[in-house]
Structures are given as C-alpha cells and as structure tokens.
C-alpha positions in Angstrom: 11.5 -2.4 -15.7 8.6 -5.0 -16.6 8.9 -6.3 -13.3 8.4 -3.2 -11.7 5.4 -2.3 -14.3 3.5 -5.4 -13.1 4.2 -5.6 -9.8 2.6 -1.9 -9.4 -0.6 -2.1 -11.8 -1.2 -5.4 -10.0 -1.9 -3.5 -7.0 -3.3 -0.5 -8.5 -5.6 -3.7 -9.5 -6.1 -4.3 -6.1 -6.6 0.2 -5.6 -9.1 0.1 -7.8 -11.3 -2.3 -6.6 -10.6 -0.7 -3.1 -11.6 2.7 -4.7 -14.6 1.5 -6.1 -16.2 -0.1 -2.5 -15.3 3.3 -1.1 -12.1 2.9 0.6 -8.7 5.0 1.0 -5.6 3.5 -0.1 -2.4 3.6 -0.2 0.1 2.4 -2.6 3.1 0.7 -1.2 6.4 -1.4 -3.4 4.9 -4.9 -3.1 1.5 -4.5 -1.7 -1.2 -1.7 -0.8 -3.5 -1.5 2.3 -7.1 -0.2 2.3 -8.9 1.6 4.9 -12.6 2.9 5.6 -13.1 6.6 4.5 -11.1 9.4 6.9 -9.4 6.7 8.2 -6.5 8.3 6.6 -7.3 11.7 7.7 -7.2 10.9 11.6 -5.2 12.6 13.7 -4.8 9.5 15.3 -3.7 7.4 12.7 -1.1 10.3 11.1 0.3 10.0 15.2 0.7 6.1 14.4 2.2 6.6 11.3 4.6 9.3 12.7 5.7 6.6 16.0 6.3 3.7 13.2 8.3 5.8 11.1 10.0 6.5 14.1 10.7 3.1 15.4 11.0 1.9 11.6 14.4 0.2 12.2 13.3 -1.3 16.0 11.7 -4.3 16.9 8.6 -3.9 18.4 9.5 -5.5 21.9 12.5 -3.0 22.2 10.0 -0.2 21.4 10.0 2.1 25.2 6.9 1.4 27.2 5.8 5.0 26.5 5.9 4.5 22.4 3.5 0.9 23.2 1.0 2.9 25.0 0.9 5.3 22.2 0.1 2.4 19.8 -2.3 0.9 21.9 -3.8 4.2 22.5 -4.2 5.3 19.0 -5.3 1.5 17.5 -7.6 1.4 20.5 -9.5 5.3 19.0 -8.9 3.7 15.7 -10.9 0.2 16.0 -13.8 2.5 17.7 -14.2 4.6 14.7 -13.7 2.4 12.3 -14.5 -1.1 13.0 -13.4 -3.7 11.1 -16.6 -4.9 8.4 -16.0 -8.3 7.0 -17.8 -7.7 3.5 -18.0 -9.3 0.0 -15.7 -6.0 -0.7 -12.8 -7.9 1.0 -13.1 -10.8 -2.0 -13.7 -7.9 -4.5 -10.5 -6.4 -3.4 -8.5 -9.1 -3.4 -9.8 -10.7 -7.1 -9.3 -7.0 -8.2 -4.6 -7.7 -8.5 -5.0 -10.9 -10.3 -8.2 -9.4 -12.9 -5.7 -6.6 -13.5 -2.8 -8.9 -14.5 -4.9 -10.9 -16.4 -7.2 -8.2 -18.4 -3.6 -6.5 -19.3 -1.9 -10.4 -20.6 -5.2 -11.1 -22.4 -4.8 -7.9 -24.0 -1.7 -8.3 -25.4 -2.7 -11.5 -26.7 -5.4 -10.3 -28.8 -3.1 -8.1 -30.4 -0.6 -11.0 -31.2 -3.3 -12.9 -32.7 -4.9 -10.5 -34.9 -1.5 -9.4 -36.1 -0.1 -13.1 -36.4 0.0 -12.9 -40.2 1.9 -9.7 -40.0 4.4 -10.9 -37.8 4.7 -14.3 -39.5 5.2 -12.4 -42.9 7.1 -9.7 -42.0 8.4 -9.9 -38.3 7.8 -7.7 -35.0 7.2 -4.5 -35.0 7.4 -1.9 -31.9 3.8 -2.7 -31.3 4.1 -6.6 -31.5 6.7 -6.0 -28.9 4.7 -4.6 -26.8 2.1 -6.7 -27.1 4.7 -9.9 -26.5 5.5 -7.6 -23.0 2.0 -7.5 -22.2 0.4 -10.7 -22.9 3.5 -12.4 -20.6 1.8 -10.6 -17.8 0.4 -13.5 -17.3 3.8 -15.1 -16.5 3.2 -13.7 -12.7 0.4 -16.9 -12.0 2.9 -18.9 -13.3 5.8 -17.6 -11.1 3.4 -17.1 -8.2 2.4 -20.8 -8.0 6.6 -22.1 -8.6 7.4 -19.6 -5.3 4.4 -21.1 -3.3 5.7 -24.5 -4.3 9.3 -23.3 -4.1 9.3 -22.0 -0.6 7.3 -25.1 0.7 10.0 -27.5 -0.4 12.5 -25.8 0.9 10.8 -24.8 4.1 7.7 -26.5 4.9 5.1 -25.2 7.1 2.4 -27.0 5.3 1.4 -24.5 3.0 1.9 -25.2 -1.2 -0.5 -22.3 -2.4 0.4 -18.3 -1.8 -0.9 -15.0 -2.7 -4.4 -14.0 -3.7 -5.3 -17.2 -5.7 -4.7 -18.9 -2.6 -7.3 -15.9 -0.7 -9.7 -16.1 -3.8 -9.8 -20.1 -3.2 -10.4 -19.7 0.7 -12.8 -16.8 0.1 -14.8 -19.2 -2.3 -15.1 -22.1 0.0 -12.9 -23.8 -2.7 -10.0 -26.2 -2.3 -6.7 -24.0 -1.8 -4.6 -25.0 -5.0 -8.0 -24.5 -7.3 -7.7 -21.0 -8.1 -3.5 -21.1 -8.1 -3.7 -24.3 -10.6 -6.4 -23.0 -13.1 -4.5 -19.5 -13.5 -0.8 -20.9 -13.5 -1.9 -23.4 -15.8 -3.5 -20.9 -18.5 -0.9 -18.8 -17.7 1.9 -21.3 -18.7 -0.5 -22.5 -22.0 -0.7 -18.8 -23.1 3.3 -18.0 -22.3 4.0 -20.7 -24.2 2.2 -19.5 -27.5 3.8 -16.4 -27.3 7.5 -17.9 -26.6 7.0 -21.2 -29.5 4.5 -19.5 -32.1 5.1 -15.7 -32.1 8.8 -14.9 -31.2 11.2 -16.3 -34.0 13.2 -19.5 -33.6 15.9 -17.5 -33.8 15.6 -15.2 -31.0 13.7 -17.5 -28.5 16.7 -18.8 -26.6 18.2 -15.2 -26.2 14.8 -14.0 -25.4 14.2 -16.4 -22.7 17.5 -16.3 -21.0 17.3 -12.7 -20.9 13.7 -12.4 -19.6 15.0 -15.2 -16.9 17.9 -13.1 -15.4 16.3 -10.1 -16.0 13.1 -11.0 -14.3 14.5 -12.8 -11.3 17.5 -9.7 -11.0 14.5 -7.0 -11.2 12.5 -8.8 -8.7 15.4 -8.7 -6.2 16.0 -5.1 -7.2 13.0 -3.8 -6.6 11.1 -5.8 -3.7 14.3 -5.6 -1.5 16.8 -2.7 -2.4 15.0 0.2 -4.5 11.5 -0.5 -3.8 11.2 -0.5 0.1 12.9 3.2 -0.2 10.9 4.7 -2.7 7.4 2.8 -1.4 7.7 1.9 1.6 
C-alpha cells in the first residue's frame, strides 16, 4: 500500500508544481503529463485521445494509414495552438516529485526525533508508526539510484543515473550522478537512523524482510498489473 502511496503523492509533487505555472494535468500510475491551459479541452486532442485508446493494444506501424493521418492531423492543430515553451517551469516541474518525497520523509523524521524519548521509554505508538512510514519516503532516492545502477549493469547503454535527479542534474548544468548521489546518500543516512536507532532490535530483521518483499512485490503489483488498468 506504501508503495502505491508514494509513487502517487510523488507525482501529485510533480501536479502541483505543474498546477502552480498554470498548466493542466493529468494523473497517470507511474507518471503524469502537463499541458498548456485548454490543451485538454480541444476537440482535437479529446479526437487523439479517443484514436489511442483505440489502437491502445497496436503498434504504431500496424496503425491503418487512415488512423496516421488522423494523428498527424490532430498533433499538427495541436503544436499550432500550443507550441512547445521551454521555460524555468520545466525544472520547477520536474524538482516539484522529488521536493514532495522529501518534504513528506523529512517530516516524519521530525516526529521520530522529538518523540525519541517516548519511544525509547516506552515503545511505538500508532503515531511513531506512522511517522517510521513516512520518514522512509526517503527510501525512493535510495531505490531510484540502485535501479539506475541496476539496469546499467545488467544492460548497458551508457547511462548509470535515471529519473528526475538525473533531469534536475542536466537541467542545472551539473554532472549527471550529482543530484542522484547527494539524495540517495541522505536518503540511505536517514533510513538508516530509523531502521538502527528507532525500531527495536528486536523487530528490525522482521521489519526489514518484510518491507523488502513487500516493497519489491507492491512495485510489481502496481506499476505493471493493477496500476496501468486503474491509471493508465
């Protein structure tokens, strides 16, 4: 369920920034997509929407030659109306996920350490709970950064750095693994904390085998059997 939770206030992260530089969105399982106002309004792009829908389960090369120059028809009205403006918004957008994941983890932190006596006196409560829950948010740079790495080992096309730390670097003129390295690395500091000096000895082994399979069987769950049918 915690998968789910952070893999869609990430991008309602991302919705809000959008929201906030004045574009529609829309909300989809593993990412969202932002467009100028009306864009989502057009009778153009609702036709678009309507012929991918359509040819959902068809490549695009086996669409008919009538559907294609419906496409190129409609994206053609489209880019006239409203052309594409590169804009600090972009950045702003794309900063907006990873502020949101780490905003809610810091959060949850606080509340762990002004409550540390509590919990080191009398154990967790519902609330310290949920503060452990929140503040491992920031377990998504860490796992971001391992599947970067992950994939590049396994099949290399030269890139080690994914997501938007690795847009936030290039956006910043920075080196690509700068903003992926800083954030994984707090990230794994902070987790740590939470797994060695706030969950009891007792507990931590369970806790973290759990969170493992539960994580990785969520993840699979939602980005590739329940999520692509309820957001698509």
């Amino acid at each position: 369920m915690f998968t789910v939770i952070g893999t869609l206030s990430h991008e309602y992260g991302h919705i809000a920034a959008a929201k906030l530089n004045g574009y529609d969105t829309v909300l989809h399982y593993g990412a969202m997509s932002y467009y100028p106002k009306g864009y989502l309004e057009d009778e153009n792009y609702k036709a678009l929407n309507k012929l991918s829908l359509e040819y959902k389960s068809t490549e695009y090369n086996n669409w008919s030659e009538a559907a294609k120059q419906k496409v190129e028809h409609y994206t053609k009205i489209l880019s006239e109306r409203y052309p594409y403006n590169e804009s600090k918004s972009n950045i702003l957008i794309t900063i907006g996920g990873p502020l949101q994941t780490i905003v809610t983890g810091t959060i949850g932190l606080i509340i762990l350490f002004i409550r540390r006596k509590s919990i080191y006196n009398i154990g967790l409560k519902i609330i310290d709970w949920l503060a452990v829950f929140l503040s491992l948010f920031w377990l998504r740079e860490v796992f971001n950064i391992f599947t970067s790495i992950s994939g590049e080992l396994i099949s290399p096309n030269g890139t080690w750095f994914g997501g938007d730390e690795l847009g936030i670097s290039q956006s910043l003129n920075l080196w690509d693994g700068t903003i992926p390295l800083i954030l994984a690395t707090i990230g794994f500091v902070f987790s740590l904390y939470v797994i060695f000096r706030i969950l009891p000895k007792k507990i931590r082994l369970t806790f973290i085998l759990s969170g493992f399979i539960g994580g990785i069987s969520g993840f699979v769950l939602w980005m590739y059997i329940i999520g692509p049918k309820v957001l698509p």
